[in-house]
C-alpha positions, 0 to 999 in steps of 0.5 A: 766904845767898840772903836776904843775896843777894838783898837786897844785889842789889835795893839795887843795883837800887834805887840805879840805878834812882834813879841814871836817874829823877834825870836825872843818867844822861841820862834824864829827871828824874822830875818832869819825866817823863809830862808833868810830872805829877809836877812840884811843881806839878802839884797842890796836895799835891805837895811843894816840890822840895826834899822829895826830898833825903830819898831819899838819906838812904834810900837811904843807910840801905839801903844800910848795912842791905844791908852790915849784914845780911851781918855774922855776927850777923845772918846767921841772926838770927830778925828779919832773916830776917822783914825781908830779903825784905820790904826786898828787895820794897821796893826793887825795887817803889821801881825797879819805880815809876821805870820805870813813870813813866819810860815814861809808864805814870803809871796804873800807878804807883798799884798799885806805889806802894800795894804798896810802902805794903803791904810796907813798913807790913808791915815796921814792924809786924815792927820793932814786934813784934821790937824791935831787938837793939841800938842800930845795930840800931835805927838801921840797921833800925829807921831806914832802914825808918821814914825809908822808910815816912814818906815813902812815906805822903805820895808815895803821897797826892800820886803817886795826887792826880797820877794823877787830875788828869792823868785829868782827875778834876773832884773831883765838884764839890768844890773842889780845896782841899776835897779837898788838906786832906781828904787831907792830913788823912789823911795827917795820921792816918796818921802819928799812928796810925804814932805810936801803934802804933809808941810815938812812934818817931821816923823816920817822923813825920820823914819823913812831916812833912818831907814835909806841910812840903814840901807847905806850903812849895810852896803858899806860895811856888810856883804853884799858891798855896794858903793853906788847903792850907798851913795843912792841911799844917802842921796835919797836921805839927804834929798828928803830932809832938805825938802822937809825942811823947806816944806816945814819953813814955808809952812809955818809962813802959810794958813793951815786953810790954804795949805789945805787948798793948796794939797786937795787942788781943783778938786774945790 
């Protein structure tokens, strides 16, 4: 019960905290919070705009998942109680990132926003290791966590490239291009090792593409223009859904067991 509680508790954080760093309270919207420095056009991997209406399809399925765990059947289910805690940090760490922004404090949104990385690649690797119980399990659980995980992927490489630039950071001579393909390279291996391990799930290589598109989209129709970031981007994106889609074919010819075997290696 203090499991149940606390998760449907921080849910409620998170959804307020979303709720002022919309603007929609009176406060200020996020992008335009510590000195725009997370504005859409404050580098060349932040995503267009419209890259954040995803966050209401994840908090949707938080939501759900904080209604989903109070059910009988998942009150003293072995894998809730491996993930109630995890989700629970993840969203008060998601509200923890809004304050930290909201009262200028953009140094310190780096450390959360990589915590949050940490706890929620962490519950992924619990999703893999104790599959679903059932088709809304997936959904709801499964789901929400790998729509969330994504997404965060891509916030965490444009929220630490908006914290260096606002510093002042000069890229150690390198061109500002040079370092936005690099990292949206990475970004790009990050989600074909999340295809991989996770045997071509499909939530968080939506996520994660939804948002390299976004980033393409803004450098080609906003300020600042970058051809070569766009064409990184959607290199990336594309990269990412072919390997998901091999992983996801050559998943479903495998046992769940030697899947297992296979993503934890000589650690058996």
């Amino acid at each position: 019960m203090v499991r149940q509680l606390t998760v449907a508790a921080s849910a409620v954080i998170a959804v307020a905290g979303s709720f002022i760093g919309s603007g929609a309270a009176g406060g200020t919207p996020i992008q335009d919070a510590a000195g725009g420095a997370l504005a859409a056009d404050a580098t060349l991997i932040a995503p267009g705009t419209g890259a954040f209406s995803i966050w209401s399809l994840i908090y949707l399925g938080l939501l759900v998942y904080a209604v989903w765990q109070f059910l009988p059947g998942q009150k003293r289910a072995a894998r809730q109680r491996r993930l109630g805690y995890l989700v629970a940090a993840s969203l008060l760490l998601n509200a923890a990132w809004i304050l930290s922004v909201q009262f200028d404090l953009i140094w310190l949104s780096v450390p959360v926003i990589i915590a949050l990385l940490v706890v929620l690649a962490r519950a992924f690797v619990i999703t893999i290791q104790d599959p679903p119980t059932g088709a809304v399990d997936g959904i709801v659980t499964d789901g929400t966590i790998g729509l969330y995980l994504g997404w965060v992927c891509v916030a965490t490489a444009a929220n630490i490239a908006a914290v260096l630039v606002a510093a002042g950071f000069d890229g150690w001579g390198i061109g500002a291009e040079v370092w936005a393909v690099a990292v949206l390279a990475l970004a790009g291996v990050v989600g074909i090792l999340l295809a991989v391990y996770g045997g071509g799930r499909i939530a968080p290589t939506l996520s994660l593409v939804w948002g390299l598109a976004w980033v393409g989209v803004a450098r080609l129709s906003a300020e600042p223009f970058s051809g070569a970031t766009a064409i990184g981007a959607i290199v990336a994106a594309g990269a990412v859904v072919a390997v998901t889609a091999v992983a996801r074919v050559h998943a479903q010819r495998t046992p769940l067991s030697a899947r297992l075997r296979q993503a934890r290696g000589t650690r058996l």
